[in-house]
NUTIGU-665536 format. One record per residue (C-alpha): chain; x, y, z. Coordinates in pm, 1 decimal. Layout:
<recs>
 chain       px       py       pz
     A        X        Y        Z
...
</recs>
This chain:
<recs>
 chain       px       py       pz
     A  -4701.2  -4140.2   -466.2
     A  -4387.5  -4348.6   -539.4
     A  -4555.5  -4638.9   -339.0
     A  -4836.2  -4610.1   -596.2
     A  -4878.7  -4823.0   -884.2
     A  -5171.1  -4801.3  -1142.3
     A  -5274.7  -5034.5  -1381.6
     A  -5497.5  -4922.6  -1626.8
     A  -5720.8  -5210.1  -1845.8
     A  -5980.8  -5077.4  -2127.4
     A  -6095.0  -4731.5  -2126.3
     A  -6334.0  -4551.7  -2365.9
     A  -6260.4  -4506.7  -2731.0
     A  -6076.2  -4142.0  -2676.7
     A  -5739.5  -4006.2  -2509.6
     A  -5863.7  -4027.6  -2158.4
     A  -5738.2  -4274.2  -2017.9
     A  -5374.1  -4199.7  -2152.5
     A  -5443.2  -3829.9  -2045.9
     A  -5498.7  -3972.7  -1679.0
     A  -5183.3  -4179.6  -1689.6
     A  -4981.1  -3841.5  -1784.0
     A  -5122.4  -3679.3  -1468.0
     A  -5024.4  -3939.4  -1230.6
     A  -4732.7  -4023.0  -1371.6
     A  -4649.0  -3624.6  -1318.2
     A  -4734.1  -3661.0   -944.7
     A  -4476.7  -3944.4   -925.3
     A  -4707.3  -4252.8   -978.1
     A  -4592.8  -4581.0  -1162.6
     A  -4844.9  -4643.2  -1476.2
     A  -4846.5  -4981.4  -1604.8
     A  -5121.2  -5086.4  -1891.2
     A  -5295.4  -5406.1  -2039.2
     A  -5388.5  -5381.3  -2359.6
     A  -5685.0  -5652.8  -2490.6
     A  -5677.9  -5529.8  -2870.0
     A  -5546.7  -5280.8  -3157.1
     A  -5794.4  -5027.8  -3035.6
     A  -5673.1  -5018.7  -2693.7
     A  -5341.1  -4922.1  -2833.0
     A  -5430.7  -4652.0  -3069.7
     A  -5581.7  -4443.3  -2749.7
     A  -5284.4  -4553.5  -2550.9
     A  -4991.6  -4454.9  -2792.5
     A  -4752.5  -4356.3  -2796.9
     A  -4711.4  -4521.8  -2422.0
     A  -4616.3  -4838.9  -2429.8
     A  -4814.6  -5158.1  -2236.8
     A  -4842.7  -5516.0  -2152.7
     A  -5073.7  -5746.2  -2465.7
     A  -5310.0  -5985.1  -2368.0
     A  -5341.6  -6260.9  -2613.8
     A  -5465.8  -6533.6  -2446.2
     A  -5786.2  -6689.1  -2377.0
     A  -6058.3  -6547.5  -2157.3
     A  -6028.5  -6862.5  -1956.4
     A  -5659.2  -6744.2  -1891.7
     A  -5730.9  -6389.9  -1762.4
     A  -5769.1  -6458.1  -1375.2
     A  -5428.6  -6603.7  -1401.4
     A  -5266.7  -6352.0  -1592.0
     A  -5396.7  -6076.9  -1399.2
     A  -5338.0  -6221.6  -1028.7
     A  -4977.6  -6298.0  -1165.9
     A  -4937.3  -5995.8  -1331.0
     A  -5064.5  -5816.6  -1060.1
     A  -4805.0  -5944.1   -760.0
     A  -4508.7  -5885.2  -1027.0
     A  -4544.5  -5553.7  -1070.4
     A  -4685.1  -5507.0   -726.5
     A  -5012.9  -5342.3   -855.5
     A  -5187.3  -5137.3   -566.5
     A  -5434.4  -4983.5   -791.6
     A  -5674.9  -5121.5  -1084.3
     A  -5841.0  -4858.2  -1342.1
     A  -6122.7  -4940.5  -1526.1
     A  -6420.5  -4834.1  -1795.8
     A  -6701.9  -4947.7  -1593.4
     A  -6713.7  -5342.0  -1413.4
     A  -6958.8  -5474.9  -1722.5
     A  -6685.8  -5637.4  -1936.4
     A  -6616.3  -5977.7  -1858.3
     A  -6220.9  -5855.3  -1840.1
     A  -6313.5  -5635.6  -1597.7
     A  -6594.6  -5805.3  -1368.0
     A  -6313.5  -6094.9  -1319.8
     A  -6063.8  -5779.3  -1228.1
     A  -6271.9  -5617.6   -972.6
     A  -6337.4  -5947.7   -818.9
     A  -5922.9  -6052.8   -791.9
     A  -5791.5  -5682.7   -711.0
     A  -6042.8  -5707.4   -419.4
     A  -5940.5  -6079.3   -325.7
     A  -5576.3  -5936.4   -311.1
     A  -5643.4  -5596.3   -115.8
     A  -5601.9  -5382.7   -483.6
     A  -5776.4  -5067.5   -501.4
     A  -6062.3  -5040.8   -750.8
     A  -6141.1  -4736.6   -942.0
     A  -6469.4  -4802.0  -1174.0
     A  -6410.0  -4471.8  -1452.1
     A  -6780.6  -4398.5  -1633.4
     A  -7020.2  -4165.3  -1768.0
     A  -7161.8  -3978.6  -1482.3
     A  -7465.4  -4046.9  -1304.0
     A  -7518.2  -3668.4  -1345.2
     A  -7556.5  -3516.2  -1665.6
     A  -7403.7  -3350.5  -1835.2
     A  -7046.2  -3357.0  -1798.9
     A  -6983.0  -3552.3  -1502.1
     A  -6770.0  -3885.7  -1479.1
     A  -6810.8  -4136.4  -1227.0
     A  -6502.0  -4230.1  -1040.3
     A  -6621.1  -4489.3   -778.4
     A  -6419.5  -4779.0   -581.0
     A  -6535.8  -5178.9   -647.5
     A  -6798.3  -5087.7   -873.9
     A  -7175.6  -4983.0  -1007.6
     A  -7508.0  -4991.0   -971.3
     A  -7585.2  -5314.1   -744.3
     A  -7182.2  -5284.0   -663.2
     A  -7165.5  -4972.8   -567.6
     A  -7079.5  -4893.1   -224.6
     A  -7304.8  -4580.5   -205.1
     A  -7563.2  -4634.1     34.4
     A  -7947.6  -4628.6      0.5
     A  -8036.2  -4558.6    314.0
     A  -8180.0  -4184.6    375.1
     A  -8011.1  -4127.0    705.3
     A  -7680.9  -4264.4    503.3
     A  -7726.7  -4059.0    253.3
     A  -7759.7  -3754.7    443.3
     A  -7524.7  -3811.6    658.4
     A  -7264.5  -3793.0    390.2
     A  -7448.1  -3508.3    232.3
     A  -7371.1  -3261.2    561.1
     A  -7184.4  -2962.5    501.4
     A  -7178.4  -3062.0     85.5
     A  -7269.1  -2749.6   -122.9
     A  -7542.1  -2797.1   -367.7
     A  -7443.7  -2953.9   -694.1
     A  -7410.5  -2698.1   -976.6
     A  -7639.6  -2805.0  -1289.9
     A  -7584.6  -2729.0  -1638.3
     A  -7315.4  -2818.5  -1849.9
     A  -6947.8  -2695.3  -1918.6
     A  -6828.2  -2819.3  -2224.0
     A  -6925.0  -2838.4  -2612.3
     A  -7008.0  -3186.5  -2763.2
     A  -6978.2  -3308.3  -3080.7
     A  -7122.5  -3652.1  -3228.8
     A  -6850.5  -3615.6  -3527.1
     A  -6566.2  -3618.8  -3321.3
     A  -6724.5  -3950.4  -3115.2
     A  -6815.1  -4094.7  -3450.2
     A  -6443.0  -4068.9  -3525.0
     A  -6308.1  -4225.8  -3213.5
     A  -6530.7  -4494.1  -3207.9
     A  -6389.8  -4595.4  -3578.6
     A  -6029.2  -4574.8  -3496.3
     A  -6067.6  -4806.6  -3193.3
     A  -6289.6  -5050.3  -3399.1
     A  -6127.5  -5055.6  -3793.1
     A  -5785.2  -5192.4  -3668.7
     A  -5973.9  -5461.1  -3487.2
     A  -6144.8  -5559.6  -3785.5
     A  -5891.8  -5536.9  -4054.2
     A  -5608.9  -5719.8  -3883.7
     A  -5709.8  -5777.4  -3542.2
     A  -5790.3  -6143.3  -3602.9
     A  -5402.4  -6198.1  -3693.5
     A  -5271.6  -6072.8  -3356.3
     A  -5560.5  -6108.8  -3130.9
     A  -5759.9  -6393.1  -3201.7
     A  -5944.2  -6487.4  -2872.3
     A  -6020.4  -6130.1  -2855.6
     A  -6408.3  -6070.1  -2876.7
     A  -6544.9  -5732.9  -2862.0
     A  -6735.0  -5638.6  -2542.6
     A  -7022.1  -5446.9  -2800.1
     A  -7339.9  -5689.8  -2818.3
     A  -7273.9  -5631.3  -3232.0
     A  -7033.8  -5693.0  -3459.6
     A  -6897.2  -5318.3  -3546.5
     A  -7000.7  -5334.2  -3925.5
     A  -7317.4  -5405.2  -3840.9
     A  -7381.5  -5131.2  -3604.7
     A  -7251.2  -4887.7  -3859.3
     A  -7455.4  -5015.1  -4136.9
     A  -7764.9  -4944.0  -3845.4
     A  -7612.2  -4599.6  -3819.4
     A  -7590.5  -4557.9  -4222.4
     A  -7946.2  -4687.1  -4273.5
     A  -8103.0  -4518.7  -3951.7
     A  -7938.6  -4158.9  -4105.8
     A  -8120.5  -4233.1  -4468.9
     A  -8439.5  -4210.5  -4324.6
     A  -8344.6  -3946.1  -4043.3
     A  -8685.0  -3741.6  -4197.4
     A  -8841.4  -3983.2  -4144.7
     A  -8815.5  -4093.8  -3817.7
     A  -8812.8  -3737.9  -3717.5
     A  -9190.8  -3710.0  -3858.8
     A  -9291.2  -3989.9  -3671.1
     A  -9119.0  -3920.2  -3382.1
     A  -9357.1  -3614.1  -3387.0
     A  -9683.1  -3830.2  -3422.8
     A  -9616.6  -4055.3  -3148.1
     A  -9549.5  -3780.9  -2933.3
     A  -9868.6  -3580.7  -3005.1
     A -10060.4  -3894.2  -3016.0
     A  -9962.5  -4016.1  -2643.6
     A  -9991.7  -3680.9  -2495.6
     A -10301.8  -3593.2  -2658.2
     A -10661.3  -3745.1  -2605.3
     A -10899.3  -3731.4  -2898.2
     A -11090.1  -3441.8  -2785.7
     A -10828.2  -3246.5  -2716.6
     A -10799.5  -3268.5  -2366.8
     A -10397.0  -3322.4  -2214.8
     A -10359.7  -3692.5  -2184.2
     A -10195.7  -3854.5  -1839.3
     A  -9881.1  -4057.0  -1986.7
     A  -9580.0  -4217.0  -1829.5
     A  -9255.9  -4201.3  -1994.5
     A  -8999.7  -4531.9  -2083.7
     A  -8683.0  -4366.8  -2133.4
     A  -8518.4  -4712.6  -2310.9
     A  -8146.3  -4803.6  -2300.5
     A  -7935.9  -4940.1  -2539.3
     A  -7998.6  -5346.4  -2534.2
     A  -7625.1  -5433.1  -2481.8
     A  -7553.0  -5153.3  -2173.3
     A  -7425.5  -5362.4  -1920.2
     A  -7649.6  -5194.8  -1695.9
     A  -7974.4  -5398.0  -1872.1
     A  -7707.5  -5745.7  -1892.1
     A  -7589.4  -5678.3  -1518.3
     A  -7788.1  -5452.1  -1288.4
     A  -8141.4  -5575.1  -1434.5
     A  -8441.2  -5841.5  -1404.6
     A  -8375.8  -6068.8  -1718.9
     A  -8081.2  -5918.2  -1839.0
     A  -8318.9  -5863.0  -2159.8
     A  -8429.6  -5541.5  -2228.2
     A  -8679.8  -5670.8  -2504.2
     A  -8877.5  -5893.0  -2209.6
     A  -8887.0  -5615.0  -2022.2
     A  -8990.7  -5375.9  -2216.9
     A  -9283.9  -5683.4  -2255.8
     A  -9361.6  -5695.7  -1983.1
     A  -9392.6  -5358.0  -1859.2
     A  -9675.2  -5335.6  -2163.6
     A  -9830.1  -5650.5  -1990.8
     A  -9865.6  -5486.3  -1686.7
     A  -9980.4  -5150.7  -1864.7
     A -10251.0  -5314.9  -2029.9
     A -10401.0  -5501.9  -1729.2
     A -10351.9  -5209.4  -1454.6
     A -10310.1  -4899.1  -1585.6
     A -10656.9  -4628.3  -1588.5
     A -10808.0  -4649.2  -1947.5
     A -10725.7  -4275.3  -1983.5
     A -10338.5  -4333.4  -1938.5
     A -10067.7  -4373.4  -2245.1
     A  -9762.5  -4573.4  -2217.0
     A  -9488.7  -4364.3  -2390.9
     A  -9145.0  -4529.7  -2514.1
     A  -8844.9  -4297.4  -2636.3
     A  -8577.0  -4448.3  -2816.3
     A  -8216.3  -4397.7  -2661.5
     A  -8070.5  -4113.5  -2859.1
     A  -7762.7  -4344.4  -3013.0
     A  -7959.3  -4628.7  -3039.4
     A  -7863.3  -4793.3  -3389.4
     A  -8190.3  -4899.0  -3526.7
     A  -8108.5  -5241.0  -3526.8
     A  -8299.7  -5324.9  -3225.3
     A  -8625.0  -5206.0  -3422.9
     A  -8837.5  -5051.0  -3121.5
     A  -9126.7  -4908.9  -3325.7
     A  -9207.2  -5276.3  -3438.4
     A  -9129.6  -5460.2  -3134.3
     A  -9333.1  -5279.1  -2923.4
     A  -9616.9  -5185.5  -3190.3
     A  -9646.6  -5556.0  -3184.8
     A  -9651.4  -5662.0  -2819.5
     A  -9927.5  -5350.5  -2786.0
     A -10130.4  -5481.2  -3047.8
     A -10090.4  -5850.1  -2892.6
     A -10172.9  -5756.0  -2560.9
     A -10466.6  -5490.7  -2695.0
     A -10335.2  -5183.9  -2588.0
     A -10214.2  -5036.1  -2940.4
     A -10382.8  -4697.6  -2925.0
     A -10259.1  -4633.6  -2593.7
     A  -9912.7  -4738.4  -2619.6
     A  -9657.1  -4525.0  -2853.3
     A  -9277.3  -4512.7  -2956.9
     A  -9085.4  -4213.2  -3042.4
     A  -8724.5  -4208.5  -3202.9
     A  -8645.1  -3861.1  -3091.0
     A  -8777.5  -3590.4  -2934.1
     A  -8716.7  -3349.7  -2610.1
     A  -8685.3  -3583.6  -2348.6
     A  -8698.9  -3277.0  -2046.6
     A  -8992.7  -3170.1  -2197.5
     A  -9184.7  -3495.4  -2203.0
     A  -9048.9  -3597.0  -1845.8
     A  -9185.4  -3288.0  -1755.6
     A  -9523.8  -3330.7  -1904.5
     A  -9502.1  -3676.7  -1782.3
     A  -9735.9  -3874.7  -1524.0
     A  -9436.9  -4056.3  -1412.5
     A  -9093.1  -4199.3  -1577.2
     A  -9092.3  -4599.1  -1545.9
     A  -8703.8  -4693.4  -1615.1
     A  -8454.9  -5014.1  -1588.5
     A  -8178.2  -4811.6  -1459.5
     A  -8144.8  -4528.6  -1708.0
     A  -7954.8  -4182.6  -1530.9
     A  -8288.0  -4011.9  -1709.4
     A  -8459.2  -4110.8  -1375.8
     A  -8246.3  -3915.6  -1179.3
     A  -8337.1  -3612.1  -1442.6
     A  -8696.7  -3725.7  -1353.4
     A  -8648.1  -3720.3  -1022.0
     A  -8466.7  -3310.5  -1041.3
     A  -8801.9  -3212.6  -1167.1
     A  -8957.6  -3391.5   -915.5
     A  -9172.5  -3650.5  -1117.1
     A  -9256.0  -3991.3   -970.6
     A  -8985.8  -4265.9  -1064.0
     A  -8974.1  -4653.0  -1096.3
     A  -8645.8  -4799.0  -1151.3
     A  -8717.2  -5192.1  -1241.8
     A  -8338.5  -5262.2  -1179.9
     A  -7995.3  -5194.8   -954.7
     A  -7984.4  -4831.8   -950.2
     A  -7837.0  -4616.7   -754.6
     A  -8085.3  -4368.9   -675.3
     A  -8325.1  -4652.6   -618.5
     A  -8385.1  -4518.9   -243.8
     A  -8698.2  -4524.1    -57.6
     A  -8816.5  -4111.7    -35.7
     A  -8712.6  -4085.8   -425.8
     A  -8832.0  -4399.9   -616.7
     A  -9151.5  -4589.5   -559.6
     A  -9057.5  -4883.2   -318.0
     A  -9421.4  -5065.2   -458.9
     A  -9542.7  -5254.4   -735.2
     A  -9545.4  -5184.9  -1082.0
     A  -9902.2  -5229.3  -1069.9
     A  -9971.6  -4962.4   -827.1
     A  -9747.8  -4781.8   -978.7
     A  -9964.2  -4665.5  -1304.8
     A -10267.4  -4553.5  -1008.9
     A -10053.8  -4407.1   -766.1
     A  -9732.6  -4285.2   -862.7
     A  -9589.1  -4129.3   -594.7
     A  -9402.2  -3776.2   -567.1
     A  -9009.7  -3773.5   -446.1
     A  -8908.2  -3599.0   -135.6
     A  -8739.3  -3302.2   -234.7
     A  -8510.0  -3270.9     50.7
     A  -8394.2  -3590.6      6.9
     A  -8305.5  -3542.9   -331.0
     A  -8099.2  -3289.1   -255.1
     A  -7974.0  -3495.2    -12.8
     A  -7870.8  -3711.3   -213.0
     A  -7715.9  -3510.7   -525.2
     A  -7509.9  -3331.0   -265.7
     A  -7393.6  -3692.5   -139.3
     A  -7347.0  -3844.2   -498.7
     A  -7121.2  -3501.9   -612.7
     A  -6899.8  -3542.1   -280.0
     A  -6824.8  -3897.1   -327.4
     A  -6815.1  -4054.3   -704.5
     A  -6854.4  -3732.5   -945.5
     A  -6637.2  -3506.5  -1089.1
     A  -6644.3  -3249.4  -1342.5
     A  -6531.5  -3363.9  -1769.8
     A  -6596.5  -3597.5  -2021.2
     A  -6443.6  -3851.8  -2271.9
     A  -6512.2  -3622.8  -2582.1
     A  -6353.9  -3301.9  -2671.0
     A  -6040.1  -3092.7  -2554.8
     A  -6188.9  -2860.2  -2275.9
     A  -6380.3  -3211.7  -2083.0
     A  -6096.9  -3418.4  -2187.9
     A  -5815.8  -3196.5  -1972.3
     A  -6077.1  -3127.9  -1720.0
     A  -6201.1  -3494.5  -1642.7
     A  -5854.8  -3606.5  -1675.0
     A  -5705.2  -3312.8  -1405.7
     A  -6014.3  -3393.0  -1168.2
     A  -6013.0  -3814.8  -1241.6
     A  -5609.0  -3839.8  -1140.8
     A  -5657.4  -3612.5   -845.9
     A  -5943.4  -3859.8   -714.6
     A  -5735.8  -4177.9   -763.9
     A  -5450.6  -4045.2   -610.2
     A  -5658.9  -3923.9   -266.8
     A  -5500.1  -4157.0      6.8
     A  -5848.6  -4227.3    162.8
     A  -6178.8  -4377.1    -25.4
     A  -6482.4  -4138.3     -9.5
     A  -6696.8  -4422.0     26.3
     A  -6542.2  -4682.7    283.8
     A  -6501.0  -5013.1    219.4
     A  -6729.6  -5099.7    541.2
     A  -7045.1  -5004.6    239.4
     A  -6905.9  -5269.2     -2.7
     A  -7154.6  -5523.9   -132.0
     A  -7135.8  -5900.6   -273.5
     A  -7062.9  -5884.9   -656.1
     A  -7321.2  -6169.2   -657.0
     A  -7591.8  -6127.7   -897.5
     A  -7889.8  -6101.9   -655.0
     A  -8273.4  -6120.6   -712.6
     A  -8447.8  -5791.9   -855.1
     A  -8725.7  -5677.1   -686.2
     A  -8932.3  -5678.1  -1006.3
     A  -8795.2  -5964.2  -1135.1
     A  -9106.7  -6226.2   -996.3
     A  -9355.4  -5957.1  -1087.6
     A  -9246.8  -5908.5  -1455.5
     A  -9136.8  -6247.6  -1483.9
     A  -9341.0  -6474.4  -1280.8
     A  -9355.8  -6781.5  -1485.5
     A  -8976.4  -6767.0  -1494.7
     A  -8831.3  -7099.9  -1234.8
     A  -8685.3  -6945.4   -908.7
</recs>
């Protein structure tokens, strides 16, 4: 391990990352550390790390440099979304640097996705079913459930340490810095502050929608599909999706809901459980439905059981969310409009979105498990970035995985970091120029 050098760039707003460096450096690993801001320091302390002030303009440079000083044979990184970090994965792979992409699990609950290059449309993982079950062989089956207490107080508090030092004094010792959120901190917690006055509320109507979209007026069980939406600035909409707007494509989808879907159907939207409020689903989408003449068949709900109603679903249509992959464990039909990673033929539907509301199709179950067993082996292991128990968990299991001498996933699977064309992209956008 003394050949081994890790540098470590942003990580989430917790310990982890610094609990990861402790590990290594136990097993005889060299830890070196960028730091971007004041927040990256208060989860880093009381280690100490290189400060990058320049411009993003500068970074390649810096990091390539960087990089062959300190002879850097390993790069660690919160997801390859940031611009910081796209432009690292794309330089420690020019220069033969191992990359290790660190993010919230594609399983859930308490997983963590440790993965080389990168996500979604850069992730090595294959998508072909013989692939995938080829790695699957001999793989036990994946144990469900979770492991470790939560708490949205203790997240709450992390994510205001990282962010308060960057917006009292930041601007004096960081100026180029610009945070990688797609809001300005105070105004996502004055979303939080005004979304928790009316928590009641939205709870109610939450409630209505719900019994209103799964419910025909004479009582009978309406045939709905669920929207599971993300949050608008997840780099999984910006990256790994047609548009790189989640408000055109939620749109859209009601465009093609309204011409092709059977009169009988409702369209059902659920909020994304720490969404802010600011993006205002209820009256974004009450508004496109009532454009597009579908309002009494098309419904939002800010909270909810979202097993439940996958379960009672017709069918889950999703961007990229990891709720398809819940959809697809209790074997409902799927549509993933983006890059994802369980986008296979044998799980998702492989047709239009059109077809899609008629003829939904089932997964293969075997594949499935295929597939879990395949995803567990390769870029999942047990913990999480919240709490002491997932914390010293994810951090034991994360350091063990970067410090395996061989990749799980070779680097023969690795794909261009190109932004390619979406399969759905002409068919929810096809006035859009090509």
């Amino acid at each position: 391990m003394k050949n081994r050098t890790f540098l470590f760039l942003q990580g989430p707003a917790s310990p982890f990352f610094r609990l990861v460096a402790d590990r290594l450096e136990a097993k005889g690993a060299r830890v070196l550390r960028i730091n971007f801001c004041l927040g990256d320091m208060v989860f880093w302390w009381p280690k100490r790390g290189a400060f990058f002030r320049g411009e993003k303009s500068e970074w390649p440079d810096y990091l390539e440099a960087f990089t062959h000083h300190h002879s850097v044979t390993d790069i660690v990184m919160l997801g390859d979304g940031r611009d910081y970090h796209a432009a690292a994965a794309e330089i420690g792979q020019a220069l033969g640097v191992r990359i290790h992409i660190v993010e919230h699990g594609y399983l859930r609950p308490d997983w963590l996705t440790v993965e080389p290059d990168g996500m979604s449309a850069h992730s090595r993982f294959p998508q072909e079913p013989e692939a995938i079950r080829v790695l699957a062989d001999g793989v036990p089956p994946v144990a469900r459930g979770g492991l470790f207490r939560s708490s949205f107080l203790t997240y709450a508090l992390y994510d205001l340490a990282y962010h308060v030092p960057n917006v009292l004094v930041g601007p004096l010792l960081h100026r180029h810095y610009r945070t990688h959120g797609a809001a300005h901190p105070v105004i996502e917690y004055s979303g939080w502050i005004w979304k928790g006055l009316f928590a009641g509320k939205r709870r109610r109507q939450a409630e209505q929608a719900i019994a209103a979209s799964t419910r025909l007026a004479t009582g009978a069980d309406a045939r709905f599909f669920l929207f599971p939406l993300q949050l608008p600035g997840d780099y999984q909409i910006i990256k790994h999706s047609p548009g790189s707007d989640l408000s055109a494509i939620v749109e859209a989808v009601i465009a093609s809901f309204a011409r092709y879907a059977p009169e009988e159907t409702r369209l059902l939207f659920k909020v994304h459980p720490i969404d802010n409020g600011l993006s205002r689903w209820p009256q974004r989408i009450g508004d496109a439905a009532s454009r597009l003449n579908v309002g009494d068949r098309v419904f939002v709900a800010d909270g909810g059981n979202t097993d439940s109603l996958i379960e009672r679903s017709a069918g889950v249509v999703t961007v990229n969310s990891t709720v398809g992959l819940t959809a697809l464990a209790f074997n409902r039909p799927v549509i993933a409009l983006g890059a994802a990673i369980y986008d296979v033929d044998g799980l998702t539907s492989q047709a239009a979105l059109a077809d899609f509301w008629r003829r939904p199709p089932l997964p293969d179950p075997d594949l499935f498990d295929a597939f879990m067993r395949a995803l567990s082996a390769t870029t999942q292991v047990r913990g999480g970035f919240i709490g002491r128990d997932a914390l010293n968990t994810g951090a034991d299991n994360v350091a063990s995985r970067l410090l395996e001498p061989d990749e799980r996933l070779p680097e023969s699977l690795r794909k261009q970091r190109d932004r390619g064309v979406f399969r759905y992209e002409r068919e929810l956008f096809p006035e859009q120029p090509r």
